[in-house]
C-alpha positions in Angstrom: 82.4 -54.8 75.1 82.3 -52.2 72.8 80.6 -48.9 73.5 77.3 -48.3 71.9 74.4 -45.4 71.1 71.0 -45.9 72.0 68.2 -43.8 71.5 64.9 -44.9 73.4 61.8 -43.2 72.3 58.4 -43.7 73.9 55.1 -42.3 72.1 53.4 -39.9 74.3 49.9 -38.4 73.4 49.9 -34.4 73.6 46.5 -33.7 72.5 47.3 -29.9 72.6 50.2 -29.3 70.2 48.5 -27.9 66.9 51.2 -29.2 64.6 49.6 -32.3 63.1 53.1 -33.8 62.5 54.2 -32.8 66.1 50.9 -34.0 68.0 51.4 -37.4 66.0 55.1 -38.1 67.4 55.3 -36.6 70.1 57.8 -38.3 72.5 59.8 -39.3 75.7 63.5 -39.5 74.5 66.4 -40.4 76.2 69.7 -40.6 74.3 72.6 -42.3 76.4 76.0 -43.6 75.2 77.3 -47.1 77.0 75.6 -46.1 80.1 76.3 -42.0 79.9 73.0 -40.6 79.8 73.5 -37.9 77.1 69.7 -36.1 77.9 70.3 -35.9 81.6 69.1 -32.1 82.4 68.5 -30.2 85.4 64.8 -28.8 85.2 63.8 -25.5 86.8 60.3 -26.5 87.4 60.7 -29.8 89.3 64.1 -28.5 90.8 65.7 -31.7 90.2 67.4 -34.2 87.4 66.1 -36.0 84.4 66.8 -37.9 81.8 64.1 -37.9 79.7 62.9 -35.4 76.8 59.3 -34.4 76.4 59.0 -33.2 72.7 57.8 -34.2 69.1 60.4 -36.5 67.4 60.1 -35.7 64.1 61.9 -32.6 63.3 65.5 -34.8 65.0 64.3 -37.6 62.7 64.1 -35.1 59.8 67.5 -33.7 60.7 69.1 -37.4 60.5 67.7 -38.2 57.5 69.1 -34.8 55.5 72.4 -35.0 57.4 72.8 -38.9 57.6 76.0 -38.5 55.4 77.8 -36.0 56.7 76.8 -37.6 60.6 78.7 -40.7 59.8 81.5 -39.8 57.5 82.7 -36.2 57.5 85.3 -35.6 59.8 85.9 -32.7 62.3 87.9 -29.6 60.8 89.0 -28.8 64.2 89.7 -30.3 67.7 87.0 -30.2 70.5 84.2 -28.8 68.0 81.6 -28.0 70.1 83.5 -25.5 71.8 81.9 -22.1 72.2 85.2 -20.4 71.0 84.8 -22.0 67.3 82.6 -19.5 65.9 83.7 -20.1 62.4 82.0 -23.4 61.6 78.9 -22.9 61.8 77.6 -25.1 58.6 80.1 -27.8 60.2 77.9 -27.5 63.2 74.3 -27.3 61.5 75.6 -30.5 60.0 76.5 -32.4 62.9 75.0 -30.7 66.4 71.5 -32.5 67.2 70.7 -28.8 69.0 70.6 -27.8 65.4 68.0 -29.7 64.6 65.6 -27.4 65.6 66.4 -24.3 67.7 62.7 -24.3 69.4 63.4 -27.5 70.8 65.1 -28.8 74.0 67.8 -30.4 72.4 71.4 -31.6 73.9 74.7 -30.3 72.4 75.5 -33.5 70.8 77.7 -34.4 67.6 78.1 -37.2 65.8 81.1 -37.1 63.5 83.7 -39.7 62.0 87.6 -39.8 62.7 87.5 -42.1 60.0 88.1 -45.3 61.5 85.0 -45.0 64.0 82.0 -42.5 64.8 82.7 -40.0 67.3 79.6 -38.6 70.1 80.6 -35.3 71.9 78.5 -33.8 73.7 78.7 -30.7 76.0 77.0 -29.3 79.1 75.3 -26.2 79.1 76.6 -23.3 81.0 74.4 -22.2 83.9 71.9 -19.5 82.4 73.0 -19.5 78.9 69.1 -21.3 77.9 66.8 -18.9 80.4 64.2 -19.5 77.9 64.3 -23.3 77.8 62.8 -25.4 80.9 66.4 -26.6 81.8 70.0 -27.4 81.3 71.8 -30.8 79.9 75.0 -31.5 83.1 76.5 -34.3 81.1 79.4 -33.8 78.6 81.6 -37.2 77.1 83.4 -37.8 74.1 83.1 -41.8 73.3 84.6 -44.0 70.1 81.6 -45.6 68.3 81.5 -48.6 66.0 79.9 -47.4 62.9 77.9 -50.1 62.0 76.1 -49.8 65.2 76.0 -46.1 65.3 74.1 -46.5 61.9 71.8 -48.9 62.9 70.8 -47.1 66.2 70.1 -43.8 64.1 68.2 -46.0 61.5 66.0 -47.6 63.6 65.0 -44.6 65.2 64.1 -43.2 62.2 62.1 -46.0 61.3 60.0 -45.9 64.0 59.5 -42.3 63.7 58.4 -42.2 60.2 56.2 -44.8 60.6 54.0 -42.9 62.9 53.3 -39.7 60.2 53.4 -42.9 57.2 49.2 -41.3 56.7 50.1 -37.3 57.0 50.2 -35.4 53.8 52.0 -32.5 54.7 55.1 -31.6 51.9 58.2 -32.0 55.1 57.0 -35.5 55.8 56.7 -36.6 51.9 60.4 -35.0 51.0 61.9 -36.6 54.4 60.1 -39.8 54.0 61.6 -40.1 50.0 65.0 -39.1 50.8 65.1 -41.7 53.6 64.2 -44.7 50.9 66.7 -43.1 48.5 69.5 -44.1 51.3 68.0 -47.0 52.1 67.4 -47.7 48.3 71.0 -46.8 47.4 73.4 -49.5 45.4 76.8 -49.6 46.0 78.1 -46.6 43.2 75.5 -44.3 44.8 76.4 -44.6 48.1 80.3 -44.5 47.0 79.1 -41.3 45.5 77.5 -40.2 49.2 79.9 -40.9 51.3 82.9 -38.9 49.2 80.7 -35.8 48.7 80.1 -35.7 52.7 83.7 -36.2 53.5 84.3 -33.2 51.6 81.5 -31.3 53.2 79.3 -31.7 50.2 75.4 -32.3 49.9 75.0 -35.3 47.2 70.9 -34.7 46.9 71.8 -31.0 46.2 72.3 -30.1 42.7 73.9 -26.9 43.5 76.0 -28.0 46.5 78.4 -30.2 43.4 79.5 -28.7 40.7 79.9 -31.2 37.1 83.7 -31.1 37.5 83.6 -32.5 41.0 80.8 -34.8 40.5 82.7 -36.1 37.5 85.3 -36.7 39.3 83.3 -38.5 42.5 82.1 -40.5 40.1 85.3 -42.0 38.1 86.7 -42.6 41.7 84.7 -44.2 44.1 86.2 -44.5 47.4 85.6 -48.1 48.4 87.0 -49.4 44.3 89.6 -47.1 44.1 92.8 -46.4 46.4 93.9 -44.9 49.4 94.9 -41.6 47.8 91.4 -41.1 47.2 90.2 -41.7 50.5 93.1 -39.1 51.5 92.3 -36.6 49.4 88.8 -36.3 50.3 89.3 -36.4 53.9 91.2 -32.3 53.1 89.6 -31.3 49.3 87.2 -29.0 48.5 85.5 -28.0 44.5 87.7 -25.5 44.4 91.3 -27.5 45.2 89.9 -31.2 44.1 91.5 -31.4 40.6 94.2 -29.3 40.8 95.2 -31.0 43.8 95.1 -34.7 41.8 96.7 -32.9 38.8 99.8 -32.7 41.2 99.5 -36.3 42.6 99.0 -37.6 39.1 102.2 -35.4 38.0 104.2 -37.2 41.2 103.2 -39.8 40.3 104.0 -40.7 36.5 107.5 -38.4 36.7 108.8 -40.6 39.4 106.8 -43.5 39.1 104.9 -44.9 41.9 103.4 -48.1 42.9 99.3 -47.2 43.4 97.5 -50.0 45.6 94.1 -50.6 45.6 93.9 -51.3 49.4 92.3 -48.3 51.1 92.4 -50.5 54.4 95.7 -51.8 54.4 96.2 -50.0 57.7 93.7 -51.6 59.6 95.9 -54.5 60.4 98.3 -52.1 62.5 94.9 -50.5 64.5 95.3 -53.3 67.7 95.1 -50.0 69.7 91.7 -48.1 69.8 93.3 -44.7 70.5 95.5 -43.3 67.7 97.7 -41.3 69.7 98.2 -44.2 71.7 98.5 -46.5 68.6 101.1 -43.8 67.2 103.5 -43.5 70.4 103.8 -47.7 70.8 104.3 -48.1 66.6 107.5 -45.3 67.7 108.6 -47.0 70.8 108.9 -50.2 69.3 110.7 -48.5 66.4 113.3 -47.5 68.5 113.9 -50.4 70.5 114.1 -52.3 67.2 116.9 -49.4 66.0 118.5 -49.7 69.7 117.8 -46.0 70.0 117.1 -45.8 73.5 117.1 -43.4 76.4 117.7 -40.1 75.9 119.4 -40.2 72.5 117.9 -38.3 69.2 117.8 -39.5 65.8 120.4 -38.2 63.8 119.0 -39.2 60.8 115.5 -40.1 59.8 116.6 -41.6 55.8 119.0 -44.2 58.0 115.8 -45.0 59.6 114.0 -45.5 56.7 116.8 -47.8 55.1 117.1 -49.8 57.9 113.2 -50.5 58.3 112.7 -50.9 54.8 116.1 -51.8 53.1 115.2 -48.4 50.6 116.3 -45.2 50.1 114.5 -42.4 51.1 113.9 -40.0 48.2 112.9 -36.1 48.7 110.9 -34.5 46.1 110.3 -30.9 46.4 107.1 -30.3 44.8 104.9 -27.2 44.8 101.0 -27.9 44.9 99.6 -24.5 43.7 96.0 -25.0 45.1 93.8 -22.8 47.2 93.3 -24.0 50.8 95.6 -26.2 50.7 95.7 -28.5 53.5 97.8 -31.4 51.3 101.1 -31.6 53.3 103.1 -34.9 51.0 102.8 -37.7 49.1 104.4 -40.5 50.5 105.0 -43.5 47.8 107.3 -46.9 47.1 108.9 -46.3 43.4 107.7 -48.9 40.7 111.2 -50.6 40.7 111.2 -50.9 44.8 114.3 -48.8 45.4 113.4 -45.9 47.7 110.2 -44.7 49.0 109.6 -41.1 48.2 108.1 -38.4 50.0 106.7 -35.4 47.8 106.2 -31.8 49.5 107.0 -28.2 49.8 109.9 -27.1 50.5 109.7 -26.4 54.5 110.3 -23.1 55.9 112.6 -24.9 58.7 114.6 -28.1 58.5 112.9 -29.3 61.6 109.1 -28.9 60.2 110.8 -31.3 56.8 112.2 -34.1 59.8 108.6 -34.1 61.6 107.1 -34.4 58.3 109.4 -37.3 56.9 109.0 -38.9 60.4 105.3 -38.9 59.1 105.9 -40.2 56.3 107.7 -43.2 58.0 104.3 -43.9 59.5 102.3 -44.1 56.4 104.5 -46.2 54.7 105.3 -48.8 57.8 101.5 -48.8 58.3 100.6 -49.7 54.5 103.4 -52.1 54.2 104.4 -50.0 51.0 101.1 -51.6 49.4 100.3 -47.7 49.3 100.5 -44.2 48.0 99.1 -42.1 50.5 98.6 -38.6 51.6 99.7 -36.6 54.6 97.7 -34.1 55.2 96.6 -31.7 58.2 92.9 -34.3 58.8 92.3 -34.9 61.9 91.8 -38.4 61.2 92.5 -41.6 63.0 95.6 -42.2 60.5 96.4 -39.1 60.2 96.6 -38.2 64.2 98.4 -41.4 64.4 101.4 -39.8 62.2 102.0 -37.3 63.7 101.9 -39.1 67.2 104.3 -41.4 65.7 106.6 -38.7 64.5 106.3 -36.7 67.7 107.4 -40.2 69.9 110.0 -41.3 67.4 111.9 -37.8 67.3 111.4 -36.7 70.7 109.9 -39.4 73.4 107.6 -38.1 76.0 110.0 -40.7 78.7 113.5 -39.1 77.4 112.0 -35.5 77.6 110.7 -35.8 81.7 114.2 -37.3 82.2 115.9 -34.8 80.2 114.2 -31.9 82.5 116.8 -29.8 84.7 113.3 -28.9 86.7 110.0 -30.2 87.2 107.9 -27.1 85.2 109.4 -26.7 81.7 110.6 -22.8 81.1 111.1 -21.3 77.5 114.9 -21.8 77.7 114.2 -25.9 78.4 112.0 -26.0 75.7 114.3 -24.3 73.6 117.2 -26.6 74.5 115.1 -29.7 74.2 114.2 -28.5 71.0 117.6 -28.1 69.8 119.1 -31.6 71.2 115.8 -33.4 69.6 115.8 -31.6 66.0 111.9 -30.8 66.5 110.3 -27.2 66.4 109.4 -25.9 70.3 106.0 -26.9 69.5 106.2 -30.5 69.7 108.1 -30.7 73.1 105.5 -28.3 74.3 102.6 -31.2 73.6 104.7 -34.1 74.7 105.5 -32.3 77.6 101.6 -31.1 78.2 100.7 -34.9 77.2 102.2 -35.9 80.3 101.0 -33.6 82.8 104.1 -31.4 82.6 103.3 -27.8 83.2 104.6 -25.3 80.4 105.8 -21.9 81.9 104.8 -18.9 80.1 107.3 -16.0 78.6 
């Protein structure tokens, strides 16, 4: 049974709120995921818990509607963002945090926001104190995988019901909420293309000003769903200002080598039998090296004699510069026209063990597409992209062979160091398989 949102939302009559629009939907809401109660607060007054919200709906309906994009497709830029350390994504935040909706209101710290494959909800308990001017505290936190579909439709009908109870208002917020919502409702299958790029590249598609012609342009001669992977890549790490420059380079990649393009931006989701990417990345690696006989504690000496065994092809390094500001492009990873090697397109590395980890990435993408696709790596934390990286972690360096390889049961600088060296991987990536499994790093 798969994990779903619900929003309940029960008129109540609050004959003193002056606000016209407030008075007419004001509310008892209670927001729960499966059967996590995400509105569960500790109130000062009653000196007790509740779940339920007293409070007008309309101004979280109005929210949804202007961020309904960005809710369901744009992805995270960093890990665990509602974290009160991140102080430099705050438009990432107004986008996605429900408390943003309206800073007058009692409102949870919750965040909807896509890994790609799914829709994530995080939400985060309030620190005792930090609201003294609010009548209580949200106690819950989570993090839960949502279907999208569902997710959609549980935001939508919420809406719905909203709207329709300020349908007779004439007030200028209610008309320009209440037309945007029909546009997305309204929206034929270029236009919403058109939507769901823009927001996976932080971008407002009703905004004139948020898209410049060059980018829209560009939006609109590759839709996401008609197109190919590489486009769903790209916008998962492009902004205006490193969109076409960026493509210039994949084009260039592409015609100088050549490289088969698919047209399946989906081919991977065959290989997602595994909710958790992580989890999905480290069995795709295991079974790898059971199918290679590389077991126990033995590293890979060579990742291209993993490649040609796999796929029968030779694997091709192409170092190739991408000159484009924030650049967060990493390679191209592509099956040549004539089916003789699979390349993989990138900077040269600073270290010969960041190229390995890289190329073991690439390994993923193109066992994953069935060589159907050129894709991206990139530095997204999306479901693919985690899974890489996973995959390449597990492959080079498995968490198993590392606890057994361990002199002690803490891991010191000087074990990383040697595990590091016997594995070919930077210090950093035993550190996380290590941490992964419980395995306490020891500081300097």
């Amino acid at each position: 049974m798969s994990i779903s949102l619900r929003i309940d939302v029960e008129a109540v009559e609050q004959t003193s709120a002056l606000d016209p629009v407030e008075r007419a939907t004001w509310s008892a809401i209670r927001i729960s995921v499966g059967n996590r109660c995400v509105t569960t607060i500790h109130d000062r007054e009653l000196g007790e818990e509740r779940q339920s919200l007293h409070l007008p709906a309309f101004p979280i309906a109005e929210w949804l509607v202007h961020q309904w994009w960005f809710l369901l497709y744009e992805l995270s830029p960093v890990e665990n963002p509602l974290d009160r350390s991140v102080a430099d994504h705050w438009n990432w935040l107004g986008r996605h945090c429900l408390r943003c909706a309206d800073s007058a209101l009692l409102l949870p710290k919750l965040a909807f926001y896509s890994d790609d494959k799914s829709v994530i909800a995080q939400w985060l308990a309030d620190d005792s104190g930090v609201l003294p001017h609010m009548p209580g505290e949200f106690i819950s936190s989570g993090l839960e995988t949502l279907d999208r579909q569902e997710t959609e439709s549980a935001l939508a009908q919420f809406v719905e019901r909203v709207l329709s109870r300020v349908q007779s208002l004439n007030f200028d917020r209610v008309h320009k909420t209440v037309e945007r919502w029909r546009a997305i409702q309204s929206q034929g299958c270029e236009e919403r293309d058109f939507c769901i790029s823009a927001a996976r590249m932080g971008l407002d598609a009703y905004d004139p000003d948020a898209i410049d012609d060059a980018t829209a342009g560009f939006l609109e001669q590759h839709p996401i769903a008609g197109y190919h992977a590489l486009i769903h890549d790209l916008t998962e790490i492009a902004n205006p200002e490193s969109l076409l420059r960026q493509w210039d380079w994949i084009d260039d990649v592409h015609q100088r080598l050549p490289l088969k393009l698919g047209n399946d931006a989906t081919a991977t989701d065959s290989w997602r039998q595994i909710p958790k990417a992580h989890l999905h990345g480290y069995k795709l690696a295991q079974d790898v090296r059971q199918q290679l006989d590389i077991r126990g504690t033995h590293s890979i000496p060579s990742i291209p004699d993993v490649c040609r065994q796999l796929a029968n092809r030779d694997l091709i390094i192409d170092h190739a510069e991408c000159h484009a500001p924030r650049n967060r492009l990493r390679a191209l990873v592509g099956t040549q026209t004539n089916g003789t090697g699979v390349v993989v397109a990138a900077s040269h590395p600073r270290h010969a063990t960041s190229e390995r980890f890289l190329i073991a990435r690439a390994l993923y993408l193109m066992l994953a597409s069935g060589n159907r696709n050129t894709r991206l790596l990139t530095d997204a934390l999306s479901w693919d992209q985690r899974a890489s990286r996973a995959f390449a972690a597990e492959l080079l360096a498995p968490q198993s062979a590392l606890i057994e390889d361990l002199d002690t049961d803490d891991a010191s600088l000087e074990e990383i160091e040697r595990l590091a060296a016997k594995y070919q991987v930077s210090t950093r990536v035993i550190e996380n398989q290590l941490q992964n499994q419980g395995i306490t790093v020891l500081p300097e």
